[in-house]
VMD Tcl script that builds the backbone (N, CA, C; Angstrom):
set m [mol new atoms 489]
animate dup $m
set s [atomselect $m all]
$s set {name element resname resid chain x y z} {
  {N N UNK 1 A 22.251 69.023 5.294}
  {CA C UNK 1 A 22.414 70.462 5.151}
  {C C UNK 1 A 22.730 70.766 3.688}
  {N N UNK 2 A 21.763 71.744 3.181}
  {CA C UNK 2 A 22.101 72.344 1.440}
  {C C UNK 2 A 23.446 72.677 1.569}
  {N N UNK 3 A 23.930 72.458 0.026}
  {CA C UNK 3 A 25.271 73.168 0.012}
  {C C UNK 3 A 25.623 74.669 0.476}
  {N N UNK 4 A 24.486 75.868 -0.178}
  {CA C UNK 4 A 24.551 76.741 0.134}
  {C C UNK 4 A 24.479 77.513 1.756}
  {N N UNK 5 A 23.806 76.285 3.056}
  {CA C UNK 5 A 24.054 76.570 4.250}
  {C C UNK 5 A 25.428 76.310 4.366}
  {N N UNK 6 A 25.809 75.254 4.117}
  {CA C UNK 6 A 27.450 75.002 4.091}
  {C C UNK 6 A 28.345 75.780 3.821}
  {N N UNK 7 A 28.458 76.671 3.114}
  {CA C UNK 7 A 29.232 77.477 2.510}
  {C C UNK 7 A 28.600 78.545 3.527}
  {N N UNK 8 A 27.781 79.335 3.930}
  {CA C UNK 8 A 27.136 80.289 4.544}
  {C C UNK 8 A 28.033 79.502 6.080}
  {N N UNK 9 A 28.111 78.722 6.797}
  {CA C UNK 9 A 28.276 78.446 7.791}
  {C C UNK 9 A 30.016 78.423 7.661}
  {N N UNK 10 A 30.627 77.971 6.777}
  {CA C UNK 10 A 32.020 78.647 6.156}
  {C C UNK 10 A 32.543 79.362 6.579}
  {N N UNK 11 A 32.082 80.744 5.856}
  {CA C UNK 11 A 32.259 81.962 5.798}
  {C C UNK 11 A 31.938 82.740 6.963}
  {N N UNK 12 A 30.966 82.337 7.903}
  {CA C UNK 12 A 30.507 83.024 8.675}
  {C C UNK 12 A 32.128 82.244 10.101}
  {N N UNK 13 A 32.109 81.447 10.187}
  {CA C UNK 13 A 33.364 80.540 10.867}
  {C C UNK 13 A 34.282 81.103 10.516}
  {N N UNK 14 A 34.980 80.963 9.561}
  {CA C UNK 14 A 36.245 82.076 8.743}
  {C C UNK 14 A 36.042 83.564 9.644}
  {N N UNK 15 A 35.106 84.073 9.622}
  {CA C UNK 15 A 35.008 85.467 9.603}
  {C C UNK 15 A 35.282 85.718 11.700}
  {N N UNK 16 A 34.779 84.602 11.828}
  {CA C UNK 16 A 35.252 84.368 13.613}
  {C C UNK 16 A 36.227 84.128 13.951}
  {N N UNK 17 A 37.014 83.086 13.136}
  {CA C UNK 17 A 38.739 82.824 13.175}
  {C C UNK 17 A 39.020 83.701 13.285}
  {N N UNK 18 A 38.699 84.942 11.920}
  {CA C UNK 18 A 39.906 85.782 11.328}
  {C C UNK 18 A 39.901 87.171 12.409}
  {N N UNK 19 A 38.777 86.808 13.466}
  {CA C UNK 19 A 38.695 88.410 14.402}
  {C C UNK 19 A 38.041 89.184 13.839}
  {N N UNK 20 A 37.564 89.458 12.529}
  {CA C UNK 20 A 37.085 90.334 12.276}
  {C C UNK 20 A 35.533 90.751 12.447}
  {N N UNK 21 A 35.063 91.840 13.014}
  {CA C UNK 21 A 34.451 92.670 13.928}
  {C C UNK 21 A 33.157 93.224 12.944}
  {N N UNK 22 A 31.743 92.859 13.363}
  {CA C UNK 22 A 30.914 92.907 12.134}
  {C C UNK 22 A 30.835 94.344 12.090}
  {N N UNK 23 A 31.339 95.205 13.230}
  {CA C UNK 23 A 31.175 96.323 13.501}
  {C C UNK 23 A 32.150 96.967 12.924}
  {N N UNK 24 A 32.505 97.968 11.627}
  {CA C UNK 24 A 34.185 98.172 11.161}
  {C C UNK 24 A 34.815 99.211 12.159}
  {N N UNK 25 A 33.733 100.305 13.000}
  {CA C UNK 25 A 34.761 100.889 14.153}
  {C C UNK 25 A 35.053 100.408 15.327}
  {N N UNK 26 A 35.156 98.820 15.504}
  {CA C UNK 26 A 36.041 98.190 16.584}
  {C C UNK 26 A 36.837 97.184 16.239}
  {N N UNK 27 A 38.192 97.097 16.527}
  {CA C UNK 27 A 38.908 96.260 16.459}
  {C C UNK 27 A 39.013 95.175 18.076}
  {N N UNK 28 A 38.605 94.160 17.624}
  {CA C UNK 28 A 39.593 93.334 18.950}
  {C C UNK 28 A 40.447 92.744 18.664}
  {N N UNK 29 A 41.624 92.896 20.115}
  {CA C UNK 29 A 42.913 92.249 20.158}
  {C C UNK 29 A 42.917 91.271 21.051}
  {N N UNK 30 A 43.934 90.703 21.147}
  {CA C UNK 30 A 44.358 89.635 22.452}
  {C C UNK 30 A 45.454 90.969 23.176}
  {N N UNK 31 A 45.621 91.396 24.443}
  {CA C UNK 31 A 46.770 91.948 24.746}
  {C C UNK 31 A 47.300 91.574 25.795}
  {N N UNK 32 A 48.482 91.760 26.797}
  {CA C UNK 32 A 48.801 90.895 27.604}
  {C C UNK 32 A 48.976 91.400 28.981}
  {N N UNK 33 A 48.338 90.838 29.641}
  {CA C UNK 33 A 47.782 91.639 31.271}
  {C C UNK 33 A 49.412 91.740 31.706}
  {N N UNK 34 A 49.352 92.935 32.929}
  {CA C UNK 34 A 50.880 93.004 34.088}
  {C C UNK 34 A 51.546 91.576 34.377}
  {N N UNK 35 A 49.909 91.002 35.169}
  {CA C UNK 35 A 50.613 89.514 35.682}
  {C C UNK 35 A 51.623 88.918 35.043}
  {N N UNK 36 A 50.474 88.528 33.250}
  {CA C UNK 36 A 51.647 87.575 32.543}
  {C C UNK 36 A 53.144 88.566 31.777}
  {N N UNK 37 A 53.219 89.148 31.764}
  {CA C UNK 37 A 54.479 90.214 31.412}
  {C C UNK 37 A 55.269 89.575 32.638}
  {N N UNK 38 A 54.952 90.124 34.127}
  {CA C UNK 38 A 55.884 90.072 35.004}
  {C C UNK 38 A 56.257 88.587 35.097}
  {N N UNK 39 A 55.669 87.224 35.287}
  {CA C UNK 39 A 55.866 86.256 35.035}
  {C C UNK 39 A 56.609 85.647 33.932}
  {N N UNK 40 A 56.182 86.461 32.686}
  {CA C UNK 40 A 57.196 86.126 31.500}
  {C C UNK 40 A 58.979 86.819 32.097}
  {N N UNK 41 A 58.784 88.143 32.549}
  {CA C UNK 41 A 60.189 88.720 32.841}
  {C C UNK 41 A 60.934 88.020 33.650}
  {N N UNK 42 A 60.659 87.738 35.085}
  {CA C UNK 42 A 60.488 86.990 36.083}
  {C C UNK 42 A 61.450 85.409 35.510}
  {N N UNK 43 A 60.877 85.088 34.785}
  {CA C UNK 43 A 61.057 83.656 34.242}
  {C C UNK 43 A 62.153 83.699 33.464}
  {N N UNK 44 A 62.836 84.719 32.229}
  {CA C UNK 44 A 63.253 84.899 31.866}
  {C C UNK 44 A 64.614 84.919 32.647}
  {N N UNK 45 A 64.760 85.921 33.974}
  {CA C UNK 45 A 66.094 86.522 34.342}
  {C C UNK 45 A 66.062 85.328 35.273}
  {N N UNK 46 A 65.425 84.048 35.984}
  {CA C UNK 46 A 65.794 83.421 36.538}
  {C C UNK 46 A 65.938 82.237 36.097}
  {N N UNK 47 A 65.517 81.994 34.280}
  {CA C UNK 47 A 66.480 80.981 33.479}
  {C C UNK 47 A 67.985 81.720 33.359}
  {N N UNK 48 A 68.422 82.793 33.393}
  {CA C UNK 48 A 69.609 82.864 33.123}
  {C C UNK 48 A 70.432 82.946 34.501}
  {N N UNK 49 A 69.730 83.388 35.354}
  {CA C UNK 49 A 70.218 83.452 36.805}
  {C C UNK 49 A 70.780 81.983 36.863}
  {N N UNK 50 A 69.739 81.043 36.614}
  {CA C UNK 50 A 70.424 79.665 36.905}
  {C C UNK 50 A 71.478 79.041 35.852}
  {N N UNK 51 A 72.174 79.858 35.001}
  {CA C UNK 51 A 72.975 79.777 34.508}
  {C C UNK 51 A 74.402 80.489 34.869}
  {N N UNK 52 A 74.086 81.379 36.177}
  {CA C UNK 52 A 74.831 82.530 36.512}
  {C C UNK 52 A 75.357 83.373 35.986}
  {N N UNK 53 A 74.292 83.884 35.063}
  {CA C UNK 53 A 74.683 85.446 34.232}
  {C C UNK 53 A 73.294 86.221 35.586}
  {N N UNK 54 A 73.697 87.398 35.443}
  {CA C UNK 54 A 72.802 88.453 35.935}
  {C C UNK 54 A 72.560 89.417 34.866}
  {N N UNK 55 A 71.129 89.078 34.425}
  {CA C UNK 55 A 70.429 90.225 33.290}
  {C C UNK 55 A 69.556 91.041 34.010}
  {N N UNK 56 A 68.867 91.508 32.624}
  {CA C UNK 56 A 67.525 92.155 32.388}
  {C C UNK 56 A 66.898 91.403 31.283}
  {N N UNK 57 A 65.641 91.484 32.059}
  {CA C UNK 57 A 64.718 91.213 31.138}
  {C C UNK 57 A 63.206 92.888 30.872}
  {N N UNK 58 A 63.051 92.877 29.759}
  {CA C UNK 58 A 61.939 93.563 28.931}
  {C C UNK 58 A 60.836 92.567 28.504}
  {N N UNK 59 A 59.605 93.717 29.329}
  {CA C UNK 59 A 58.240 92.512 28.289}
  {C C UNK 59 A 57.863 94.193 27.386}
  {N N UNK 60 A 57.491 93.974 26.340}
  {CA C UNK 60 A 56.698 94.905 25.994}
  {C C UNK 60 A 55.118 94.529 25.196}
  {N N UNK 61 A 54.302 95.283 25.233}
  {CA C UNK 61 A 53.376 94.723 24.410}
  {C C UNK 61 A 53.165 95.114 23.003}
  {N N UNK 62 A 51.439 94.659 22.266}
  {CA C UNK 62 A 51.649 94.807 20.935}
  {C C UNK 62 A 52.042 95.990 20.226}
  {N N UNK 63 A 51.937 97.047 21.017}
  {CA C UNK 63 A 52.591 98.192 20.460}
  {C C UNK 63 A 53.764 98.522 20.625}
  {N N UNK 64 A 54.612 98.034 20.941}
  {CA C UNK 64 A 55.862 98.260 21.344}
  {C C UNK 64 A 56.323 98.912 22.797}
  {N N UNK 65 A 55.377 99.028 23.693}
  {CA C UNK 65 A 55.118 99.857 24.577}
  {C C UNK 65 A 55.640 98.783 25.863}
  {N N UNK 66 A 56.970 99.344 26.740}
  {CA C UNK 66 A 56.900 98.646 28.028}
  {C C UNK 66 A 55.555 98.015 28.732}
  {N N UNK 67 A 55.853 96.927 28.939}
  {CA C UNK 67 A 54.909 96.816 30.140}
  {C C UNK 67 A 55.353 96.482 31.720}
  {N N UNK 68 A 57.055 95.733 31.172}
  {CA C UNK 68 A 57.867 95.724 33.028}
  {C C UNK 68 A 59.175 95.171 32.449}
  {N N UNK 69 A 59.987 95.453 33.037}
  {CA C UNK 69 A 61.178 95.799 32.993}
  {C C UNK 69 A 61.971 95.625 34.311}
  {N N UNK 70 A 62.841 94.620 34.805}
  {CA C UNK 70 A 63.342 94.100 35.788}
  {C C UNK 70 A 64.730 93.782 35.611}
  {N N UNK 71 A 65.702 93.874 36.384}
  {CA C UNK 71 A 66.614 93.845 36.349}
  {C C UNK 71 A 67.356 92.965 37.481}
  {N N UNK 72 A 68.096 91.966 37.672}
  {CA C UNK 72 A 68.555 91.760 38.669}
  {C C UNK 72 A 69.464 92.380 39.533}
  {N N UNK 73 A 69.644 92.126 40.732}
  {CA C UNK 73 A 71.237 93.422 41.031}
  {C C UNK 73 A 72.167 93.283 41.069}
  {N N UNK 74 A 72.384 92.435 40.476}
  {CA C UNK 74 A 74.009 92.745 40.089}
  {C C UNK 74 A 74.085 92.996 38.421}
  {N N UNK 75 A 73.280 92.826 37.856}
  {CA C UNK 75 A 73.116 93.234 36.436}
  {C C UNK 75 A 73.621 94.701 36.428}
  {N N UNK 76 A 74.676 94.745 35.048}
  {CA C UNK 76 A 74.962 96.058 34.731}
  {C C UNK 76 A 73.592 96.941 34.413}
  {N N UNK 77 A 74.022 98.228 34.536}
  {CA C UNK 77 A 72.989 99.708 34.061}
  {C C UNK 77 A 72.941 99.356 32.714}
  {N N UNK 78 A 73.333 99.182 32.093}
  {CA C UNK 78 A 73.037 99.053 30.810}
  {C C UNK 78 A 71.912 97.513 29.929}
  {N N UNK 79 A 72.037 96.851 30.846}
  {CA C UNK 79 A 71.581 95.751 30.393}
  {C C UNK 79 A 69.647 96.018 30.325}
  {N N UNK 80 A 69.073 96.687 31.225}
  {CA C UNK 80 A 67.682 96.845 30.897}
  {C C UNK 80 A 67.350 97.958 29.831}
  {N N UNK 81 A 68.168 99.228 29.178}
  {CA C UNK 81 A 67.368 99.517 28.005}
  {C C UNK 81 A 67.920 98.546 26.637}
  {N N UNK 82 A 69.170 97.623 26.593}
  {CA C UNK 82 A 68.898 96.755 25.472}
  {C C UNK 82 A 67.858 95.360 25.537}
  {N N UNK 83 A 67.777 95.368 26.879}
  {CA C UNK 83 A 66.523 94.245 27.076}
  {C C UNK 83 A 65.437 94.926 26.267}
  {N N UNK 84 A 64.709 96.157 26.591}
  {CA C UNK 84 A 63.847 97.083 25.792}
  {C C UNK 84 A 63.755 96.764 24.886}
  {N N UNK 85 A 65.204 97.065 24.242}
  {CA C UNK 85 A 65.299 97.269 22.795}
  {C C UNK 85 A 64.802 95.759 22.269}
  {N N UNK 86 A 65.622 94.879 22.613}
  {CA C UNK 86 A 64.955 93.654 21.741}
  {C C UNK 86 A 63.562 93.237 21.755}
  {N N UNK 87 A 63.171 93.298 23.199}
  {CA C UNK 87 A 62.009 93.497 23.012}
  {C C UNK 87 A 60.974 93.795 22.031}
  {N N UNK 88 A 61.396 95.289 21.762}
  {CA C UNK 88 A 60.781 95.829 20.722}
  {C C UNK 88 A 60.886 95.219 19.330}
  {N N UNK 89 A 62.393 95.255 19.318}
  {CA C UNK 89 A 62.457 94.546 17.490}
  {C C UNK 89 A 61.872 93.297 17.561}
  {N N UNK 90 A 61.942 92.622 18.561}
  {CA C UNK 90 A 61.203 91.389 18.065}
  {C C UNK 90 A 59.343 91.467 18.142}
  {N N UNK 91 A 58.841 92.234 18.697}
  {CA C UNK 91 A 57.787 92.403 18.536}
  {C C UNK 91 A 57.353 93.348 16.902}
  {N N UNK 92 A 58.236 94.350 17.009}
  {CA C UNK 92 A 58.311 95.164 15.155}
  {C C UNK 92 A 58.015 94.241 14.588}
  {N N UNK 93 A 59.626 92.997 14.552}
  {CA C UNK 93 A 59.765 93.025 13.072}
  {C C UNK 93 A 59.086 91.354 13.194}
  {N N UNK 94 A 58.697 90.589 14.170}
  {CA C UNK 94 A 57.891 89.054 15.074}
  {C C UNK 94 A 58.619 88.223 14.457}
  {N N UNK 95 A 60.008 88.498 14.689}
  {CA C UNK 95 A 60.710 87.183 14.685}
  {C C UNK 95 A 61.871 87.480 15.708}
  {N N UNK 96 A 62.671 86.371 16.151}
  {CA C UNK 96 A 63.867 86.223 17.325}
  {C C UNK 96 A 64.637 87.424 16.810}
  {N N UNK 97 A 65.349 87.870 17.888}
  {CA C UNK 97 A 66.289 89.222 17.184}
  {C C UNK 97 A 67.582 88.460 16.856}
  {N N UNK 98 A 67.905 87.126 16.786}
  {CA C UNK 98 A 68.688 86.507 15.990}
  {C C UNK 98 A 68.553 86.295 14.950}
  {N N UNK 99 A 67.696 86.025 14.628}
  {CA C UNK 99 A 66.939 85.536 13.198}
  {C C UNK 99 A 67.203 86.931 12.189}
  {N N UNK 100 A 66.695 88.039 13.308}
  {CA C UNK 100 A 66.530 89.564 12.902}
  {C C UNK 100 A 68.085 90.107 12.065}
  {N N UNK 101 A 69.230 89.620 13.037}
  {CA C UNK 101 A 70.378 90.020 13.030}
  {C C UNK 101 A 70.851 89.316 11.731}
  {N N UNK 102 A 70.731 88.141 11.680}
  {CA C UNK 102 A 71.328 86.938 10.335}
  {C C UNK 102 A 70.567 88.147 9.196}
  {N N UNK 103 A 69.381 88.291 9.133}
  {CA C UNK 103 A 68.458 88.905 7.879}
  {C C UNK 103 A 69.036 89.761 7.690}
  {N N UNK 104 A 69.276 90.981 8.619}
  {CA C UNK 104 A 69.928 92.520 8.245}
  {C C UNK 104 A 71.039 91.873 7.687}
  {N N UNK 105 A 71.847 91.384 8.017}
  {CA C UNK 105 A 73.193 91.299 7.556}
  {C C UNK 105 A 73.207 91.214 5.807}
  {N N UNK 106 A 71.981 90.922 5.645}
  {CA C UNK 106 A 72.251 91.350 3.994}
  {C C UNK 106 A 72.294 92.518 3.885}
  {N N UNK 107 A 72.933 93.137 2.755}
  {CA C UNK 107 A 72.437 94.384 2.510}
  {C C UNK 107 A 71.845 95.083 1.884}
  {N N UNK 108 A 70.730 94.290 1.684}
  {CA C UNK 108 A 69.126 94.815 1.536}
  {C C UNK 108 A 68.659 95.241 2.697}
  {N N UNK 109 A 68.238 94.740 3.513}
  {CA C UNK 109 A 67.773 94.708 4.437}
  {C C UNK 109 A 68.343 95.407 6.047}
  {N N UNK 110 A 69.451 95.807 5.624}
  {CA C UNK 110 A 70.626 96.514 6.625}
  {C C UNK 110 A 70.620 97.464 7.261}
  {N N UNK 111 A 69.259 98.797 6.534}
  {CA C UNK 111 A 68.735 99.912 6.656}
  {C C UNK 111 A 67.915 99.061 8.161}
  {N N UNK 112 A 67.251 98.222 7.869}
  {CA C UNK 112 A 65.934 98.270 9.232}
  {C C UNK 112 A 66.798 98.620 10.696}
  {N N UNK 113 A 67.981 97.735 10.512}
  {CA C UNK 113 A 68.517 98.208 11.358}
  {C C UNK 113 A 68.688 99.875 12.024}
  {N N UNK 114 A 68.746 100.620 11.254}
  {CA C UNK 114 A 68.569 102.042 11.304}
  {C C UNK 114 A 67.711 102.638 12.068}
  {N N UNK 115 A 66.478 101.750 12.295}
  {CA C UNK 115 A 65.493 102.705 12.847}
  {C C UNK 115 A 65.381 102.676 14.168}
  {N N UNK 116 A 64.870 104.063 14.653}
  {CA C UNK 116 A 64.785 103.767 15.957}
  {C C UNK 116 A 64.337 102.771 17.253}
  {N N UNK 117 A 65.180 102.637 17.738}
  {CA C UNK 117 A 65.227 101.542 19.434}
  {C C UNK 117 A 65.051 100.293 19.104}
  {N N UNK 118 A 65.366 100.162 17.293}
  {CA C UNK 118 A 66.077 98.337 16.844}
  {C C UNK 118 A 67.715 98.137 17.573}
  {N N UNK 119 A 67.527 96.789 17.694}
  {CA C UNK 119 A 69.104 96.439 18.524}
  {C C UNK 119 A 68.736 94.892 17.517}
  {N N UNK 120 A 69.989 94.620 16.855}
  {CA C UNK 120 A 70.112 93.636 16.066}
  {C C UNK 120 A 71.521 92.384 17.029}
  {N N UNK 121 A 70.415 92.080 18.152}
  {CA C UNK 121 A 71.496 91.437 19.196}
  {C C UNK 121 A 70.455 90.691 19.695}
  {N N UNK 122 A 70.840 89.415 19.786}
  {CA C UNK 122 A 70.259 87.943 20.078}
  {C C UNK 122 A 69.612 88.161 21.478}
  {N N UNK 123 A 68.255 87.496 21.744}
  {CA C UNK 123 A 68.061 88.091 22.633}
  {C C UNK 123 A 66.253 88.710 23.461}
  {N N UNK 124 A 66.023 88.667 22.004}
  {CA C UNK 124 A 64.597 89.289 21.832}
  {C C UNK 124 A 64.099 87.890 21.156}
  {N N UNK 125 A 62.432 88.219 21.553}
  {CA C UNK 125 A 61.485 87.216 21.181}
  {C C UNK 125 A 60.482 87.579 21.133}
  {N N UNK 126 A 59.412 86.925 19.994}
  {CA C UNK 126 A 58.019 87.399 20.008}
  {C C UNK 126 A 57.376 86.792 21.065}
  {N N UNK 127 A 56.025 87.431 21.421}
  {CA C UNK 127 A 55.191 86.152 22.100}
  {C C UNK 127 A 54.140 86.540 21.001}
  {N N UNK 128 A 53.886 84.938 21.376}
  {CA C UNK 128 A 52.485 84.904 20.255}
  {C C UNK 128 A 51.255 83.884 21.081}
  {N N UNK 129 A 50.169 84.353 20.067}
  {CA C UNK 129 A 49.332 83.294 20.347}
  {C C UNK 129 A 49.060 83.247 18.990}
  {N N UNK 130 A 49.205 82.040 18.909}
  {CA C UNK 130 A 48.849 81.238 17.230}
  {C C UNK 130 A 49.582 82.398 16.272}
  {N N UNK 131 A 49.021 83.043 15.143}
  {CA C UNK 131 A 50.190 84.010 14.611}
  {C C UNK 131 A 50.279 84.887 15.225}
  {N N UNK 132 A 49.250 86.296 16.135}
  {CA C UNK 132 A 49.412 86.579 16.535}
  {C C UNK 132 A 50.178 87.065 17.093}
  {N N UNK 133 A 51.335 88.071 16.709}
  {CA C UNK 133 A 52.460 88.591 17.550}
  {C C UNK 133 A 51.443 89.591 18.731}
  {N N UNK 134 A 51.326 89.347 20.145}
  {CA C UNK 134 A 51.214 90.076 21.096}
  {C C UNK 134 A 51.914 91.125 21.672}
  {N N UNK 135 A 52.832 90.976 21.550}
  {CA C UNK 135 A 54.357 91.466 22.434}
  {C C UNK 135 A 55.522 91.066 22.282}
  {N N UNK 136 A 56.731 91.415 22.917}
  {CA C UNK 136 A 57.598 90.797 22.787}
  {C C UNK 136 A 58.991 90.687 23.957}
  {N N UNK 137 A 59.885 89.607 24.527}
  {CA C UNK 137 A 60.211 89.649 25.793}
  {C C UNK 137 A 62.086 89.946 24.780}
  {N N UNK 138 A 62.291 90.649 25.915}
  {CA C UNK 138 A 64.238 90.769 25.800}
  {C C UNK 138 A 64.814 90.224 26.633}
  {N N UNK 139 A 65.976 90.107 26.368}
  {CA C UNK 139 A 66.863 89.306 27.965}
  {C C UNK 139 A 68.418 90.129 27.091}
  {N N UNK 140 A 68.642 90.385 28.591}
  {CA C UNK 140 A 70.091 91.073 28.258}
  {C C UNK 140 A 71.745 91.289 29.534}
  {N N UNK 141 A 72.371 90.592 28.875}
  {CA C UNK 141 A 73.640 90.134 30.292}
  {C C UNK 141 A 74.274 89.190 30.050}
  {N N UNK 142 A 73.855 88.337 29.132}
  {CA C UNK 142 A 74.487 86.954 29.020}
  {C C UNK 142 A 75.226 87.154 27.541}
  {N N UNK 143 A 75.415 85.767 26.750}
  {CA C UNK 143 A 75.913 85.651 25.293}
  {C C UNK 143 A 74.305 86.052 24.708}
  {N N UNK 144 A 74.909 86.297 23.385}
  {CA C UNK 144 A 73.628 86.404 22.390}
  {C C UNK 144 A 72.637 85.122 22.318}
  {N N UNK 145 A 73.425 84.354 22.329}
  {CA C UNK 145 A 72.844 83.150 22.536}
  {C C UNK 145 A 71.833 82.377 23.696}
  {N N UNK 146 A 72.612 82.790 24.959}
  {CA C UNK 146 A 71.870 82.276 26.179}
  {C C UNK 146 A 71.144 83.359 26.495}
  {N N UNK 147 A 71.119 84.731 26.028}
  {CA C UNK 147 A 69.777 85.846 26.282}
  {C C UNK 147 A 68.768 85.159 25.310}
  {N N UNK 148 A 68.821 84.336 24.294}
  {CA C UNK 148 A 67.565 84.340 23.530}
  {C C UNK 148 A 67.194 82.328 24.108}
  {N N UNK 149 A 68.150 81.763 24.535}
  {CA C UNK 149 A 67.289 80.750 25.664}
  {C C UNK 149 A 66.783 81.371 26.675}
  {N N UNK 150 A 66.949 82.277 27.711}
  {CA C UNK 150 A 66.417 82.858 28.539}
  {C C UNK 150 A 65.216 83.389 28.065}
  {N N UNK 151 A 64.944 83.842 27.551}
  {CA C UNK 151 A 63.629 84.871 26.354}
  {C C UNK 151 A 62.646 83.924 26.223}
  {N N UNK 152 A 63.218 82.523 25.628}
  {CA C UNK 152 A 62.206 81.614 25.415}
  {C C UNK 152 A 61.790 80.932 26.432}
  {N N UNK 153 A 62.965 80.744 27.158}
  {CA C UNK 153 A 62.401 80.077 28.442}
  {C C UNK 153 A 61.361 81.055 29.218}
  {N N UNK 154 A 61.449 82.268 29.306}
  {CA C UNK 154 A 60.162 82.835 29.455}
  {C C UNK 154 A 58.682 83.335 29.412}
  {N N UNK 155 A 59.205 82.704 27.634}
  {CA C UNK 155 A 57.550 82.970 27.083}
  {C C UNK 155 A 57.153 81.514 27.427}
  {N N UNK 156 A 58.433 79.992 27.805}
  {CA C UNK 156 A 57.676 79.221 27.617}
  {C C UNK 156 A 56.937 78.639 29.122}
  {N N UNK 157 A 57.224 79.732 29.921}
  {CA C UNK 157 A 56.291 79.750 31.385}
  {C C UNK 157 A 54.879 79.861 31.010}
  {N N UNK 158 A 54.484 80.876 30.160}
  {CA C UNK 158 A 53.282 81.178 29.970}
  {C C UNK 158 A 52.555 79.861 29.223}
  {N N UNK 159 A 53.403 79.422 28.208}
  {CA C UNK 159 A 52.558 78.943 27.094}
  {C C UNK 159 A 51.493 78.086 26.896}
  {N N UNK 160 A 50.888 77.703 27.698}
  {CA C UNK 160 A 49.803 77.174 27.623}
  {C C UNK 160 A 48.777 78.387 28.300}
  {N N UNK 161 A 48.840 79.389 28.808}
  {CA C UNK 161 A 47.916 80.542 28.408}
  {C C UNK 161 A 47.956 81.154 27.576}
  {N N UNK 162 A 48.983 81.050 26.376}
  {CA C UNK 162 A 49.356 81.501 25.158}
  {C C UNK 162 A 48.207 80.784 24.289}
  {N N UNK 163 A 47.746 79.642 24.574}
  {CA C UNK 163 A 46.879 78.937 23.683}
  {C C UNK 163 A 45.650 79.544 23.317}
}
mol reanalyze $m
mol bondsrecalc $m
mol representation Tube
mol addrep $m
């Protein structure tokens, strides 16, 4: 094969990796069906269940947008809109809302906290496929700590459909 097919076969590969659409008015995404949300939530509140905390868990997707939201019952009222919330920040800002919380604490960065339906409380997680931030799951009821094992233990139900 000439060099110049080589390079042509490159670029044209690159351009399939990267998603991008020969067409410029369509974008495609990966987004994440009910099933796997409820399975991610699902998974989530019954890693912490078996720890005997009673949460909530939040899936939301790439837009920040609920997709299910579950609560166990004995979980406080309050525990499913900060499930939400992390949710969200970790899908915003696609990193753990621990990670999120250590960062703000500078004060550079202290404002993000500010914005609306961020919660800078351990807890939240991206899901991804490859970089891909898709969505993002919350868990909320436990320590800061064991909501963001719960979180992971939920995305890591999915993860090999994550691939």
């Amino acid at each position: 094969m000439s060099h110049a097919l080589r390079v042509l076969a490159g670029i044209g590969t690159a351009l399939l990796l990267s998603g991008q659409s020969s067409d410029p008015g369509l974008v495609m995404q990966r987004n994440l069906s009910l099933g796997m949300a409820k399975t991610i939530a699902e998974a989530t509140i019954a890693a912490c269940k078996e720890k005997g905390y009673h949460t909530a868990a939040a899936v939301v997707d790439r837009a920040g947008q609920v997709i299910v939201i579950l609560r166990d019952e004995q979980a406080s009222a309050q525990t499913a809109e900060m499930a939400r919330r992390k949710a969200y920040t970790a899908r915003m800002f696609r990193s753990t809302t621990l990670e999120f919380q250590k960062r703000t604490a500078d004060p550079k960065y202290a404002a993000q906290r500010d914005v609306a339906d961020i919660l800078a409380l351990g807890g939240g997680v991206p899901i991804q496929v490859g970089n891909d931030v898709v969505g993002g799951v919350g868990s909320s009821g436990s320590s800061q700590e064991q909501d963001d094992a719960c979180a992971k233990a939920g995305v890591a139900k999915v993860a090999e459909q994550l691939k």
